[in-house]
N, C-alpha and C positions, 0 to 999 in steps of 0.2 A: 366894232369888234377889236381892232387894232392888230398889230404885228402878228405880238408874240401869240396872241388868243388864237387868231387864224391857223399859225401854224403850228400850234398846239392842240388842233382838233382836227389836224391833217397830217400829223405826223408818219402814222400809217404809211399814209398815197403816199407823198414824198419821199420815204424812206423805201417802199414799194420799187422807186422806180431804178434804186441802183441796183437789184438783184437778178434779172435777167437783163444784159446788153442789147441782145436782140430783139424783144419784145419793144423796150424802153425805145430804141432806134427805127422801129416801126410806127410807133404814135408819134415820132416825129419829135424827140428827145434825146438823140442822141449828141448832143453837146454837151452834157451832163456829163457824159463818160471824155469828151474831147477837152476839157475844160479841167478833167479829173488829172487827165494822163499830163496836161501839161504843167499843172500845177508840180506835180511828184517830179518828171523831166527836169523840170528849172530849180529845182532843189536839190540833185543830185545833180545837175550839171554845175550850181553855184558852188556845192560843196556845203553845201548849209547842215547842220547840226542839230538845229533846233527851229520849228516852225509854230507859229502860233498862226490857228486855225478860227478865225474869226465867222462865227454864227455858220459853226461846224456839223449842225444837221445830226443828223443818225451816226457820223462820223465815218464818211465812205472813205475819205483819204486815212485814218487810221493804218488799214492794214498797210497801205501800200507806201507811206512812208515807214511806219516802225518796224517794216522787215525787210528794210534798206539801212536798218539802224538809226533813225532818224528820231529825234525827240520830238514829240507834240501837244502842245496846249490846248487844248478844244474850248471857244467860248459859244454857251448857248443862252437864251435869254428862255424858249418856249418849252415848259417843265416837259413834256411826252417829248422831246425832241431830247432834253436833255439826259432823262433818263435810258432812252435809246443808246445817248453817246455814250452815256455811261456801263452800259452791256456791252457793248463794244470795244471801250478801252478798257475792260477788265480781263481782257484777252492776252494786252502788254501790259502791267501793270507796273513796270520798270520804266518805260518808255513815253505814257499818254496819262495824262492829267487833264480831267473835264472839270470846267469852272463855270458856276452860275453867274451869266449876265450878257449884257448885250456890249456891243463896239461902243456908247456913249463911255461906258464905264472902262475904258481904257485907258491908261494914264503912265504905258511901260516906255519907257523910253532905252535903246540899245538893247535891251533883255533878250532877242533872238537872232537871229540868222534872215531870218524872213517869215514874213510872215503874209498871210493868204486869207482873200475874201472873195468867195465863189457863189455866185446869187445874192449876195448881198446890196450892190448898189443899187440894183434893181429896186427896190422899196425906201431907198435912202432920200428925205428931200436935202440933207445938208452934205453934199456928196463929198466936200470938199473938208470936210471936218474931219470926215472917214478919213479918206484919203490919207490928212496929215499925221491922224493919228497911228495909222499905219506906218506912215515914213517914220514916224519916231521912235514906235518899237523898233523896227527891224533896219537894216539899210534896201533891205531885197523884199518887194513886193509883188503878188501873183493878184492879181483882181478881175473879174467876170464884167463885162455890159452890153447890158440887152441894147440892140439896135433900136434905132425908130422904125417904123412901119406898120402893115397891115396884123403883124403876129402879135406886136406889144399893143397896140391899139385892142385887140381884140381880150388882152391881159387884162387893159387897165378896167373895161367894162367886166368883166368877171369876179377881178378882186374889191372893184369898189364896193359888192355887196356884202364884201366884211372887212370894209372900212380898210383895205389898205389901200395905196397909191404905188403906183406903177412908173417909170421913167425909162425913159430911151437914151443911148448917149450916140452921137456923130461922134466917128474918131479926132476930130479937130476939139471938140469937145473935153474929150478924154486927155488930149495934150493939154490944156488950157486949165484941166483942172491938176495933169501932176508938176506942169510949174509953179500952181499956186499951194501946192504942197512941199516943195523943193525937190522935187523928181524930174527923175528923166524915165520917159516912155523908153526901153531899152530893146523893147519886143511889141510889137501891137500882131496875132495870131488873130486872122477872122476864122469866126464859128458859122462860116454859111450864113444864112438867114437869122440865128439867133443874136449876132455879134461878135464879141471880139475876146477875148482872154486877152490881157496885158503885165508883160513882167516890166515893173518898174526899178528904177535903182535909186539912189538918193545922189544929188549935186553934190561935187563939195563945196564946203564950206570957204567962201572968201575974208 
């Protein structure tokens, strides 16, 4: 089935699960929302401007960055996901701009302030691709990974029935992968049992 197919016939559930806190944090999801609040924090604490929102979902951080004033790019690849974000950013219509496509097709280099990928490595096998192409848009990076263990084990047998691939990062991991991006891990945030939220920055240049 692959990625975007999966979660383009689950758009629904997923986008389901940002609309009550409480419920969402009962099933045993509530880093969805811990992952949310730090991503918007490190943007308003960087002083950021403008955020590109890489494989943006329903678009849960919309509101809560564009009424902070914050500009945001939403890129989505799976069309129900897309059209979601797009009922959503039509809310700000000054502020949020949704674009059809996935992280491969990223190619901005400087164009934002920071930019943010929340669930996304999780399904990535080229982690480090991402990664860079992230440090390139932005200097300021916010990115999600699911740990190793019994919770992502139990992922990988679920999603493998429609064909997608699941991945765990060790935080030593996550360091090894934003040097070979030219980053520096500037924050590593564990999410309890799901992992880690990390604000990365860019090295400078020698």
């Amino acid at each position: 089935m692959g990625f975007d197919r999966y979660f383009d016939k689950r758009s629904g559930r997923f986008s389901g699960f940002y609309g009550k806190e409480g419920m969402t944090r009962a099933l045993g999801r509530g880093a969805l929302f811990d992952r949310l609040r730090y991503a918007v924090d490190t943007a308003v604490s960087t002083g950021a401007k403008s955020v590109l929102d890489v494989g943006c979902g329903s678009g849960p951080l919309f509101e809560p960055l564009a009424s902070k004033g914050i500009a945001v790019t939403g890129l989505e690849p799976a069309p129900s996901m897309l059209q979601l974000a797009r009922v959503e950013a039509a809310r700000f219509p000054d502020l949020i701009d949704v674009q059809d496509g996935s992280w491969a097709d990223l190619d901005a280099r400087d164009t934002y302030d920071m930019a943010v990928a929340l669930g996304v490595f999780d399904y990535v096998e080229t982690p480090a691709d991402l990664l860079t192409r992230l440090g390139a848009a932005a200097t300021s990076v916010v990115a999600s990974f699911p740990a190793p263990g019994l919770r992502t084990e139990f992922r990988k047998v679920r999603y493998r029935m429609g064909d997608v691939a699941v991945f765990g990062y060790e935080r030593p991991r996550i360091l090894e992968l934003a040097a070979a991006a030219g980053l520096r891990a500037n924050d590593v945030r564990p999410l309890g049992r799901a992992g880690y939220a990390v604000h990365f920055v860019r090295l400078p240049s020698s």
